[in-house]
N, C-alpha and C positions, 0 to 999 in steps of 0.2 A: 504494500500500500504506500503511496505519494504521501507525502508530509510536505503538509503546505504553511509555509515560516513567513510573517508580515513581522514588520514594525510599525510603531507611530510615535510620534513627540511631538508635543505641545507645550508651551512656555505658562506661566501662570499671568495673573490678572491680578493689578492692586485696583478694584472702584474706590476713589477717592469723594464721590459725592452721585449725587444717583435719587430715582423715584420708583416706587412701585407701580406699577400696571398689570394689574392680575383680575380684571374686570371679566374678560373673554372667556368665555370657555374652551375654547381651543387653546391649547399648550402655546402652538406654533404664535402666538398673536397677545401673549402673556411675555412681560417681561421689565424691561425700563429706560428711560431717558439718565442721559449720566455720562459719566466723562471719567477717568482713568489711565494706568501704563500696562501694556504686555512687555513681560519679562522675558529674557533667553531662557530662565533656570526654569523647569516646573518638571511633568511628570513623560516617562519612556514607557511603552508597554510594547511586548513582545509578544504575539502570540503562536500558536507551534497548534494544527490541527492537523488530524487522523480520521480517515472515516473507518466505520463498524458501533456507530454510538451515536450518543448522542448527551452531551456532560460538560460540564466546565471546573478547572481549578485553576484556580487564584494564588499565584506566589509573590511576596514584597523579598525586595532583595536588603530593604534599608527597614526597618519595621515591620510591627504588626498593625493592619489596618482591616477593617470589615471589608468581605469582598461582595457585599449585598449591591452595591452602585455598580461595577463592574457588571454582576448577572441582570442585571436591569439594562444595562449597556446592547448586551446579547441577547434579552428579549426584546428591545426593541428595533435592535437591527434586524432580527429574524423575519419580523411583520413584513418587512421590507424584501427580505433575501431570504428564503426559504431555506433555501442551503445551509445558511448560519447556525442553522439549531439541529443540523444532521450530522455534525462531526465533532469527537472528540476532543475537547480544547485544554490546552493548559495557556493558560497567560502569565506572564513574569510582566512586572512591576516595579519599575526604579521612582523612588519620588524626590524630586528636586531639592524640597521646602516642606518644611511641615505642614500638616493638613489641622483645618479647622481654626486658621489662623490670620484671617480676612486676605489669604493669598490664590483664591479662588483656583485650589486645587483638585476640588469636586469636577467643577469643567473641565479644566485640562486633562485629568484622567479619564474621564467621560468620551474626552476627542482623541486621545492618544488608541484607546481601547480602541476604539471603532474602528478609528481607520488603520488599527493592525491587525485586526480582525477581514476588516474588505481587502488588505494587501494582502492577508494570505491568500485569497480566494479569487485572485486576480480583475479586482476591481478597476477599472480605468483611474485615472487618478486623480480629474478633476471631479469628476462622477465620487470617485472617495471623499474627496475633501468635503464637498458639497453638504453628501450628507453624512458625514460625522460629524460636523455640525449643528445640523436638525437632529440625530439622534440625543448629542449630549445638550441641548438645551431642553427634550425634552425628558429628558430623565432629569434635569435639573427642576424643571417644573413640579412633574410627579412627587419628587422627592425634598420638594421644596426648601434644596441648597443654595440655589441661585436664582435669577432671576436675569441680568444681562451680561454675563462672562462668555457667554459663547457668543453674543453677536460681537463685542469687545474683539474679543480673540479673532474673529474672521477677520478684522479688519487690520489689527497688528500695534506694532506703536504708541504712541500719545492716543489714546484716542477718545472721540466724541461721540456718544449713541443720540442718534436726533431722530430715531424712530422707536417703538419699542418691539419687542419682538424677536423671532427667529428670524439668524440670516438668511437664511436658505426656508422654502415649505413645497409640500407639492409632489405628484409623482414627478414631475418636471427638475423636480430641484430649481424652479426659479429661486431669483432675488425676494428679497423680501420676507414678511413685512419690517423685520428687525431693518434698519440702516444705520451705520456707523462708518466714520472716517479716521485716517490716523496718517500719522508722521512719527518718525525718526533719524535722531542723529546721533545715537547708538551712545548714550548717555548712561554714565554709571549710575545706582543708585543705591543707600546702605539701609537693608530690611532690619528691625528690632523687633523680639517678642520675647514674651515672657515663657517659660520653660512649661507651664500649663495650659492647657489649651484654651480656647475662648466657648462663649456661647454660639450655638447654633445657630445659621442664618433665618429658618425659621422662626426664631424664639422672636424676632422683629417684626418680619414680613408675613407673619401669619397674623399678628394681633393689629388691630383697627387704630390704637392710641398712636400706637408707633407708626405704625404707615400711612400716616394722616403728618404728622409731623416730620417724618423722614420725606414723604411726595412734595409738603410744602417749602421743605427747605431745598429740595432738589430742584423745584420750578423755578425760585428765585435764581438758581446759581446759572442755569441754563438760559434765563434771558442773557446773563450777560454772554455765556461759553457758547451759544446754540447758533449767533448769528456774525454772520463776517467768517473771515479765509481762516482755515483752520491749520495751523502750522506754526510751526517755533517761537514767531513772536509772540503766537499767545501762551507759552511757558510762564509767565508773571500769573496771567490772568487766570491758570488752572490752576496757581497755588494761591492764590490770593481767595476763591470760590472756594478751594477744598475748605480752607479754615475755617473760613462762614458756614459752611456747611455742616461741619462736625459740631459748631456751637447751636448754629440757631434748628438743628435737628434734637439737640440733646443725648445725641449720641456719645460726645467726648469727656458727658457725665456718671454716665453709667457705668456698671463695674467699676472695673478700676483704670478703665482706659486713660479719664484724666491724672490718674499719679503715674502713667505713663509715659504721656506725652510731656508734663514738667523733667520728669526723669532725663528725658533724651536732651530737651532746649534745657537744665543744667548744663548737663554737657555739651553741649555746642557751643554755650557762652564758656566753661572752664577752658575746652580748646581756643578760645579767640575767634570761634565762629561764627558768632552771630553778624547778620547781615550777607553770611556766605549760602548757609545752609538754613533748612527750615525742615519742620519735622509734622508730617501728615498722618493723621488715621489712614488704617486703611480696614476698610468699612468689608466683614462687621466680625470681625477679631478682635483679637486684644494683640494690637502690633502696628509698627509705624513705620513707614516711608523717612528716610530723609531724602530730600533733594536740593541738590547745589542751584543755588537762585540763577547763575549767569550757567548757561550748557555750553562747559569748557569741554567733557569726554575724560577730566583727570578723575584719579580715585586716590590723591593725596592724603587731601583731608578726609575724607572717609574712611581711609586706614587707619590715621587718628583718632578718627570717635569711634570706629570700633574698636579697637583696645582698650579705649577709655570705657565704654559701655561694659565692655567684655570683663572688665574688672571690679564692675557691679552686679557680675549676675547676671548682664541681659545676652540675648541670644542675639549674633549679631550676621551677617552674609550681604556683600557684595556682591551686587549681580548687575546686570543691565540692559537699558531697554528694549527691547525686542524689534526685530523687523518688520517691514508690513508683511501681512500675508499671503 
């Protein structure tokens, strides 16, 4: 018997400010308005199939994690690819970044599976791309971890969601409804979080107080982010919105995200960096972005507050920002 071997990789997602749109009943048409960075780092999924069966196992090469998102991954490519759910699978699993830690690692393993799943089975490959995107956003739906990471991710870079939605819907795999835009100048950026994981994306986006308060603070930040040319010069204006955003949402008081965010701007100002650097939620973790206010591409001073962080106990990684897609 042929032993049919895919990969897939997908970078992760920091949403920095965002709204809920979960009105639809279709998955495909569920999601949000919001603006954020794709990363290089996120998650690699391997998968290795056999026919005479029909099974899936789940291996993490860096931790233990639920493989329940993964088998949802594979029923809902099945619906699609009949094939899918006839052959014997094992998947391995490398994860970039820790999960559960607003680095929107649900999506990216969601995209990664998929589309190592349709490469083993020799899927064409814009035809893969496509929809391993509609797949992991709608598992993200289902499962109510996400809400816009996969339109994010299809689009790559800085990016701006000015639609809500899936990127891709349809036996067609058209565009749509999700749209978003992005840029990059492959700009470093230093992730921080706390060694315990955060609350669940649900624990927000499920309850009415919060996503009434999270949607209104997102609409304000999107008048300013949503209109005019979207590219590098508005790097001021997507930090200057993130910050608004994490106050006048109430997100930045909850838990203990705000003895967090003090935590980090200590340190930026101990280093001499204030005015260099500035330190973002990244929604809805308990963990923060910093990002260098002028996109020079050096990871100097980053090296420096991460030592400095790293000597407090925070968990600290260097990565950067992703390409378009």
């Amino acid at each position: 018997m042929a032993t049919r071997l895919g990969r897939g990789h997908c970078g992760a997602h920091l949403t920095l400010l965002f709204t809920v749109e979960d009105e639809a009943e279709e998955p495909e048409y569920q999601g949000s308005m919001g603006a954020g960075i794709c990363l290089d780092d996120g998650v690699e999924a391997i998968a290795r199939g056999e026919e005479g069966g029909s099974s899936l196992t789940v291996s993490f090469l860096d931790g233990d994690y639920p493989a329940s998102m993964y088998e949802e991954v594979l029923d809902v490519l099945s619906s699609d690819i009949p094939e899918a759910s006839e052959l014997i699978w094992e998947l391995t699993v490398r994860m970039g970044l820790p999960a559960s830690q607003g680095f929107g690692m649900s999506a990216s393993g969601a995209v990664a599976a998929a589309m190592a799943f349709q490469r083993a089975m020799g899927i064409p490959n814009e035809e893969c791309l496509r929809r391993s995107f509609l797949v992991a956003h709608i598992v993200e739906r289902r499962r109510s971890s996400g809400l816009g990471d996969t339109t994010a991710l299809a689009a790559g870079g800085v990016e701006r969601r000015t639609s809500s939605g899936s990127p891709y819907s349809g036996d067609l795999l058209s565009n749509g409804p999700g749209k978003a835009e992005g840029w990059s100048e492959g700009s470093s950026v230093l992730l921080c979080w706390r060694k315990d994981t955060g609350a669940h994306t649900s624990t927000y986006i499920d309850d009415e107080i919060w996503k009434s308060k999270i949607s209104t603070a997102g609409t304000n930040a999107m008048r300013v982010l949503g209109d005019g040319k979207w590219d590098m010069t508005r790097w001021g204006d997507l930090i200057e919105e993130a910050k608004k955003f994490s106050v006048e949402s109430g997100l930045i008081e909850d838990v203990s995200r705000g003895e967090l965010v003090s935590l980090v701007e200590d340190a930026i100002s101990e280093c001499r960096l204030e005015g260099t650097a500035s330190a973002l939620l990244c929604m809805l973790g308990e963990s923060v972005v910093v990002l260098e206010n002028e996109l020079d591409g050096g990871t100097e001073n980053l090296e420096v507050l991460s030592k400095k962080l790293g000597a407090l106990g925070i968990k600290t990684k260097i990565s950067r920002v992703g390409s378009l897609a």
